[in-house]
Each structure stands twice: as C-alpha cells, then as structure tokens.
Backbone as XML, in Angstrom:
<?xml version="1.0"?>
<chain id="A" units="angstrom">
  <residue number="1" name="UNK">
    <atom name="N" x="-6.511" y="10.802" z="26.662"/>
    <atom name="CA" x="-7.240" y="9.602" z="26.436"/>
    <atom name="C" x="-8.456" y="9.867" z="25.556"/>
  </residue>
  <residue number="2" name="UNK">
    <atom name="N" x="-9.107" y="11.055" z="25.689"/>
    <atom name="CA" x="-10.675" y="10.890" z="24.830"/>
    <atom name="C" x="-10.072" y="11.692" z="23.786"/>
  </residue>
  <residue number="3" name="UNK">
    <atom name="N" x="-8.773" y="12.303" z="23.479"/>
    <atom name="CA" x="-8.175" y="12.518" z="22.217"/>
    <atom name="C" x="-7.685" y="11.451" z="21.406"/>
  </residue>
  <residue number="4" name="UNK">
    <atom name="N" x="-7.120" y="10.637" z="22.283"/>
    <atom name="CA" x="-7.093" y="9.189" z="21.669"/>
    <atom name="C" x="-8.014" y="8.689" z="20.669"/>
  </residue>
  <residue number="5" name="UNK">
    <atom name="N" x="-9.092" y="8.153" z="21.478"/>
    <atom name="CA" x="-10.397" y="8.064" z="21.006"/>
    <atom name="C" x="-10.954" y="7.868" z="19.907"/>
  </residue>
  <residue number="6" name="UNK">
    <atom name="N" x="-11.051" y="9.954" z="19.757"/>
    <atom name="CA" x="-11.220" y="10.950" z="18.841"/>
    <atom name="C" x="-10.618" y="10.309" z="17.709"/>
  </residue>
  <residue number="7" name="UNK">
    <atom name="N" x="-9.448" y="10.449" z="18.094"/>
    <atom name="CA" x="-8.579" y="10.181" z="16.386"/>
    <atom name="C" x="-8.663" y="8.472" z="16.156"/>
  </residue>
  <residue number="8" name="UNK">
    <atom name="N" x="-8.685" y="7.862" z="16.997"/>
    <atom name="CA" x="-9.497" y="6.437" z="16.652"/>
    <atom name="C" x="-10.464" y="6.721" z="15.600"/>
  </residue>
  <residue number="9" name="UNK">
    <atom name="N" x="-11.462" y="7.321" z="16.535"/>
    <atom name="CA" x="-13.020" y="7.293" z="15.507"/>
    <atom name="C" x="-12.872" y="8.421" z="14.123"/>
  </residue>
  <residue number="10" name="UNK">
    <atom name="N" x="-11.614" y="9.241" z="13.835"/>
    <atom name="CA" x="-11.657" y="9.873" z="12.834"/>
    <atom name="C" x="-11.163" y="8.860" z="11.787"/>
  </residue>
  <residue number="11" name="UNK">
    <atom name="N" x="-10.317" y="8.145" z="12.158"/>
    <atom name="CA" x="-9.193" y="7.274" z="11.749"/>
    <atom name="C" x="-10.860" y="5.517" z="10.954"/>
  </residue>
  <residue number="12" name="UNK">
    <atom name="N" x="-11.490" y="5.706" z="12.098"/>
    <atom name="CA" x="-12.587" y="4.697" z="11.927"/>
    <atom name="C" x="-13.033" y="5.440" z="10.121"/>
  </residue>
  <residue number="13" name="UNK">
    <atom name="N" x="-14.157" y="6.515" z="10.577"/>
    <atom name="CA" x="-14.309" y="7.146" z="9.551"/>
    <atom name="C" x="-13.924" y="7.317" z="7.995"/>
  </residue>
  <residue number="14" name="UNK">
    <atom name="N" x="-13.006" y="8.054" z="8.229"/>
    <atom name="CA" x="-12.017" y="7.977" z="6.875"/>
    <atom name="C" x="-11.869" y="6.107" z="6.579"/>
  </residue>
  <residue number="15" name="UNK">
    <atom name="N" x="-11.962" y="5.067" z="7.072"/>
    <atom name="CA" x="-11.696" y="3.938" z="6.323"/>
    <atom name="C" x="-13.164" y="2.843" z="6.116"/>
  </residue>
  <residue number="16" name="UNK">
    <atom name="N" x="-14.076" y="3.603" z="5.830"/>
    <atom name="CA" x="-15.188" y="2.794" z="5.802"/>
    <atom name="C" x="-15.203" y="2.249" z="4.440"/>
  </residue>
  <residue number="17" name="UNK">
    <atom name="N" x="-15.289" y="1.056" z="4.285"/>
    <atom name="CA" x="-15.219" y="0.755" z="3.339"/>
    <atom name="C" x="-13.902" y="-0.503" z="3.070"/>
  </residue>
  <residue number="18" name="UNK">
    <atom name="N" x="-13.095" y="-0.375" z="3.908"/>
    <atom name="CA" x="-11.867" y="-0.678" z="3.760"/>
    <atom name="C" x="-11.771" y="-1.517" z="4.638"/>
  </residue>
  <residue number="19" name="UNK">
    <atom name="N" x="-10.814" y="-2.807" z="4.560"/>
    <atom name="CA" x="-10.102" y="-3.943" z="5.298"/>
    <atom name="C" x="-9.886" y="-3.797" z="6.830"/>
  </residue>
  <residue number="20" name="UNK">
    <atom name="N" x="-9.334" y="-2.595" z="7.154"/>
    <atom name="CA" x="-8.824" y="-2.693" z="8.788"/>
    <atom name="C" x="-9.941" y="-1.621" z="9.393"/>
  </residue>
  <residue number="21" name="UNK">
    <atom name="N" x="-11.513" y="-1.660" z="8.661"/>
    <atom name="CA" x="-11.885" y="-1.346" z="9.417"/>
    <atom name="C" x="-12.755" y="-1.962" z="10.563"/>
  </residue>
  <residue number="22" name="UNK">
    <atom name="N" x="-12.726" y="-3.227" z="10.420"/>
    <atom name="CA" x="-13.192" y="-4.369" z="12.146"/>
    <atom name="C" x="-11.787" y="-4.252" z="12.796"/>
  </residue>
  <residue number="23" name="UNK">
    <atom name="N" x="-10.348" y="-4.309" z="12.797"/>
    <atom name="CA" x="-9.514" y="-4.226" z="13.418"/>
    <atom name="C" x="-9.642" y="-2.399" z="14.185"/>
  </residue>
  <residue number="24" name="UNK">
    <atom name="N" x="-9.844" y="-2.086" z="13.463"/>
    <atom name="CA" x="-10.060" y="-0.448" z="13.775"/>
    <atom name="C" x="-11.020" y="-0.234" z="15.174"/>
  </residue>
  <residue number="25" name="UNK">
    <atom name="N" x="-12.296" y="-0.492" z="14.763"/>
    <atom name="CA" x="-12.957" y="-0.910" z="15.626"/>
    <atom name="C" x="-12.966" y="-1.621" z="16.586"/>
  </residue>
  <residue number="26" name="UNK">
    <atom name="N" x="-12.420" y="-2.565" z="16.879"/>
    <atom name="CA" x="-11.885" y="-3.333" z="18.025"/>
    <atom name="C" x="-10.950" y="-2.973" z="18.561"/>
  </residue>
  <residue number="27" name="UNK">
    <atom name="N" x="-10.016" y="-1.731" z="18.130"/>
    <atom name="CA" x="-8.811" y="-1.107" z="19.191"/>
    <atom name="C" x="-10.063" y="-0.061" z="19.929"/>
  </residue>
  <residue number="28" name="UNK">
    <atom name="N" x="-10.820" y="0.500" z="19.392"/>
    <atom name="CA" x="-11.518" y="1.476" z="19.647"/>
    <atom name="C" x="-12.170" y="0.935" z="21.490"/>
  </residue>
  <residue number="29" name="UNK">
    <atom name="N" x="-12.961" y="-0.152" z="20.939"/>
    <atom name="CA" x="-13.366" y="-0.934" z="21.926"/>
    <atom name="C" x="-12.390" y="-1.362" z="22.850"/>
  </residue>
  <residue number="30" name="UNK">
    <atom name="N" x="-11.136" y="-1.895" z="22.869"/>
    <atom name="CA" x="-10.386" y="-2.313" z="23.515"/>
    <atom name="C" x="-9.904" y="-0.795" z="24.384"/>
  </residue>
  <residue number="31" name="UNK">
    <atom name="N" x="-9.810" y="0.178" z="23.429"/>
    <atom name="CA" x="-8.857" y="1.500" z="24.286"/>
    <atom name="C" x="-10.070" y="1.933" z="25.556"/>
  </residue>
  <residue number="32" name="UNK">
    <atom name="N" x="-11.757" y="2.092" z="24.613"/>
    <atom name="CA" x="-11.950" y="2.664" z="25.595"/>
    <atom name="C" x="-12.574" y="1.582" z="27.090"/>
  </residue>
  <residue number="33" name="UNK">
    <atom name="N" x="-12.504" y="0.564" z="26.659"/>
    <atom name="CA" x="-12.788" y="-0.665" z="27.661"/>
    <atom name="C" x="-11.602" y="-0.156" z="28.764"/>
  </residue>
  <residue number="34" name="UNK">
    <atom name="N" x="-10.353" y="-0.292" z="28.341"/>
    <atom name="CA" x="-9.133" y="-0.021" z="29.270"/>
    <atom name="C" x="-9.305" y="1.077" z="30.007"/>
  </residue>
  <residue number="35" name="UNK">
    <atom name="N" x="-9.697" y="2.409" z="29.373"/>
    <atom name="CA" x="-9.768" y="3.942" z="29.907"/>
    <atom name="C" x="-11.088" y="4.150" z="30.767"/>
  </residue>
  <residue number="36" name="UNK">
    <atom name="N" x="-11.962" y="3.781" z="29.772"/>
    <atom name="CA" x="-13.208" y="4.169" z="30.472"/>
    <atom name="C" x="-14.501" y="2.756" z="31.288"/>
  </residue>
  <residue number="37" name="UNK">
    <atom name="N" x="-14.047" y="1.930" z="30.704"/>
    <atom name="CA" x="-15.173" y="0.935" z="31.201"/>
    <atom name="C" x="-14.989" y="-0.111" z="31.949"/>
  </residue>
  <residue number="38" name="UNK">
    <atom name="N" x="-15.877" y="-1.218" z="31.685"/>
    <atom name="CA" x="-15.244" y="-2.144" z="33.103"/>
    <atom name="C" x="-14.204" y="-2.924" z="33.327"/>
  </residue>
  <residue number="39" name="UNK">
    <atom name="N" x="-13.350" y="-2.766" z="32.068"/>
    <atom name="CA" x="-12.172" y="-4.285" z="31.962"/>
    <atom name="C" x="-13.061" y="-5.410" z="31.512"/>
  </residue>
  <residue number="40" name="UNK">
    <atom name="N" x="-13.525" y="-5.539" z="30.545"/>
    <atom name="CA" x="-13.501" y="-6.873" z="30.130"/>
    <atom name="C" x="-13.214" y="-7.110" z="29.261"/>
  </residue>
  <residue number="41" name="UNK">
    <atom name="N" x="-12.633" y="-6.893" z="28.276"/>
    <atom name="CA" x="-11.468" y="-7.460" z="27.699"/>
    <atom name="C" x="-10.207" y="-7.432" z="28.337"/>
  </residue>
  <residue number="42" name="UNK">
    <atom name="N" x="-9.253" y="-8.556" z="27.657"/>
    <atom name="CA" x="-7.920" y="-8.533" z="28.931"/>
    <atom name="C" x="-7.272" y="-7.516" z="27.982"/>
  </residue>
  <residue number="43" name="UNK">
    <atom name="N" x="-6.956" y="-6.647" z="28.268"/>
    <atom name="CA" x="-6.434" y="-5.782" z="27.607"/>
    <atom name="C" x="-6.146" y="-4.546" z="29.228"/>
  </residue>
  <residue number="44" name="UNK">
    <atom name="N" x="-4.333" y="-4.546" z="28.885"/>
    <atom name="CA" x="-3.892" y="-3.880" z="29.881"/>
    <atom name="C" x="-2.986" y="-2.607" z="29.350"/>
  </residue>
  <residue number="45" name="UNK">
    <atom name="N" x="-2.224" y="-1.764" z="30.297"/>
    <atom name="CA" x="-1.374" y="-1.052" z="29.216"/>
    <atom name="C" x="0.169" y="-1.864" z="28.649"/>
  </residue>
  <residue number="46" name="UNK">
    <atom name="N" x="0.487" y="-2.657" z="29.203"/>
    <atom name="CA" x="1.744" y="-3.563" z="28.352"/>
    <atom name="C" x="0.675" y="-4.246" z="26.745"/>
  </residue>
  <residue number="47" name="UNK">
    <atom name="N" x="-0.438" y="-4.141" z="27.194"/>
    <atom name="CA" x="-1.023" y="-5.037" z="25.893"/>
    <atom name="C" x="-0.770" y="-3.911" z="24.792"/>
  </residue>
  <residue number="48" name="UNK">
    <atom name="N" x="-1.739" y="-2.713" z="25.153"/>
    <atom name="CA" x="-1.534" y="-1.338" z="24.409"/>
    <atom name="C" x="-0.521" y="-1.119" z="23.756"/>
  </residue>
  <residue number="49" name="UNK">
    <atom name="N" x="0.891" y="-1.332" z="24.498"/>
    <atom name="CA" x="2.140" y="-0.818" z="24.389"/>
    <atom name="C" x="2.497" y="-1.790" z="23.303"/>
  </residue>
  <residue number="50" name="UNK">
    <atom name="N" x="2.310" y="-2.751" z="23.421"/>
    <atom name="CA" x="3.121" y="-3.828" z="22.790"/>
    <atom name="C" x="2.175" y="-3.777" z="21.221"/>
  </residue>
  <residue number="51" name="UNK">
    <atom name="N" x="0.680" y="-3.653" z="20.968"/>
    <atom name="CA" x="0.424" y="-3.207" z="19.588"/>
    <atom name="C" x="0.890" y="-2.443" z="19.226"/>
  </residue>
  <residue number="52" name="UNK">
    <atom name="N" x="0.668" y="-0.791" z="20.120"/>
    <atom name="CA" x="1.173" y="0.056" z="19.281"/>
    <atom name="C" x="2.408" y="0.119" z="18.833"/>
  </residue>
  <residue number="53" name="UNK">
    <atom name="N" x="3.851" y="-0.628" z="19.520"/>
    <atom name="CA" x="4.570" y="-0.966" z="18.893"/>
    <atom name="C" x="5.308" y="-2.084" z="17.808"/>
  </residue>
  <residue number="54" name="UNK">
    <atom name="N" x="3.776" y="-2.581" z="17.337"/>
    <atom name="CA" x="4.299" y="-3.343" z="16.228"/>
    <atom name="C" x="3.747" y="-2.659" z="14.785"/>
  </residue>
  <residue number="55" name="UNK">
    <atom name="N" x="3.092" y="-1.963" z="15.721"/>
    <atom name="CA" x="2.972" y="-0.725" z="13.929"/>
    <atom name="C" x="4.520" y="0.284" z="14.093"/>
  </residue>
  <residue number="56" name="UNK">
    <atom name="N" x="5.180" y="0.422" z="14.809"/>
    <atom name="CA" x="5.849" y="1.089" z="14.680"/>
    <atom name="C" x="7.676" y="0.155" z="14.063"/>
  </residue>
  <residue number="57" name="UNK">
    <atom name="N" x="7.380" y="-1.167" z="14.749"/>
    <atom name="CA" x="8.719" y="-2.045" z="14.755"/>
    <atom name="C" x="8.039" y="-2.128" z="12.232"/>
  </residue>
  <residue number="58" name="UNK">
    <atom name="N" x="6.997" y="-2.150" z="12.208"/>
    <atom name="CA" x="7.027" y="-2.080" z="10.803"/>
    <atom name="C" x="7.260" y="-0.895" z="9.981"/>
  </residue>
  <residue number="59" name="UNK">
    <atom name="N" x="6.876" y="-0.004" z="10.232"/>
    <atom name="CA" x="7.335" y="1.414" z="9.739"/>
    <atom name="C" x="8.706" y="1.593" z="9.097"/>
  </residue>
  <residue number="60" name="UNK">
    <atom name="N" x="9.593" y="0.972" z="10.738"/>
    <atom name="CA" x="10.895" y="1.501" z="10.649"/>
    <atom name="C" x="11.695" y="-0.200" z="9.671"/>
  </residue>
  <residue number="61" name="UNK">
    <atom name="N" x="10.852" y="-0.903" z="9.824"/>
    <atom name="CA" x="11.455" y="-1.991" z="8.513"/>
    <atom name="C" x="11.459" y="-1.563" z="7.301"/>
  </residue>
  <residue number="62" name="UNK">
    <atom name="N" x="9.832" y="-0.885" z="7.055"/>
    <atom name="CA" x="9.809" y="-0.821" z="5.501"/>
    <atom name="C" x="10.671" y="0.534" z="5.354"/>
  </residue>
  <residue number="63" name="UNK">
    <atom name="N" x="10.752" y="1.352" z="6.168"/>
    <atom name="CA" x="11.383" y="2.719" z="5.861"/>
    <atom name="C" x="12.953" y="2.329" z="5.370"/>
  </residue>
  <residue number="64" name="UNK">
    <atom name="N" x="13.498" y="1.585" z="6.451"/>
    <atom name="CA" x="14.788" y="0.612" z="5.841"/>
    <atom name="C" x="15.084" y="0.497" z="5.121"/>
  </residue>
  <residue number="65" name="UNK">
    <atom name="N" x="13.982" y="-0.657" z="4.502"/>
    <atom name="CA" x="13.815" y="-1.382" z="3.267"/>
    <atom name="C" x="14.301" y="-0.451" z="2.017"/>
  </residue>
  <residue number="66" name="UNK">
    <atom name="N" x="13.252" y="0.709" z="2.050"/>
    <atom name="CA" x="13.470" y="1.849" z="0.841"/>
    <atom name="C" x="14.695" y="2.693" z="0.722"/>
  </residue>
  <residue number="67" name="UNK">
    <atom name="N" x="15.149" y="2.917" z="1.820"/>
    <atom name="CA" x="16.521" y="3.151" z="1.899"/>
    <atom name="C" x="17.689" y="2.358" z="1.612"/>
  </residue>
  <residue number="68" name="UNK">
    <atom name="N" x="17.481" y="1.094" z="1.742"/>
    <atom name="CA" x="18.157" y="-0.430" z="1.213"/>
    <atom name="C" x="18.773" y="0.531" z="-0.299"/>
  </residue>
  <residue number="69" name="UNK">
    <atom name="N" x="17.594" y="0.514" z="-0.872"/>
    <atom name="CA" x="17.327" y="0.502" z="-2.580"/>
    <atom name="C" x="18.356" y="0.871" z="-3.627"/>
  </residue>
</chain>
C-alpha cells in the first residue's frame, strides 16, 4: 500500500505540467483516504478495482486496435 502511494506520487511528479495531473492527484487522495484515513470519500475496494480496470479494459483495445492494422 505505501508502495502504491510512492509510485502514485512518482507518477504525480513526472506529470506536472500536464492534463491528468488533478485526476492524478485525486486517486492519490482517494487511495490513501481508503488505506490510511478516515473514509470520506466513498471510495471502497470494488471502486479501486473497477478504475483500475478501465485503464486496463483500454490498453488491451488500443493494443488490438494496432494489431487490427
């Protein structure tokens, strides 16, 4: 979990400057709200589960996609 984090806030870092970095920041907040703090955001682990797998349900589209070609 605080490796999690970690690579959150490296991941923060490296994109300053850039578009997804308020989305960035708000998983940050959301992960460690869930792990470490009081729950207030509704954010559970099906919530977790279900973002992190829509970066992944896209990956394997565009990876597709290029293979389509």
């Amino acid at each position: 979990m605080y490796r999690a984090l970690e690579l959150i806030s490296l991941t923060i870092d490296a994109q300053i400057g850039k578009h997804s970095l308020a989305e960035l920041t708000r998983l940050y907040e959301f992960v460690a709200d869930y792990y470490l703090g009081d729950q207030i955001y509704p954010v559970d682990g099906e919530w977790l589960q279900k973002y992190f797998d829509s970066f992944i349900y896209q990956y394997l589209k565009e990876k597709n996609e290029e293979h389509s070609k």
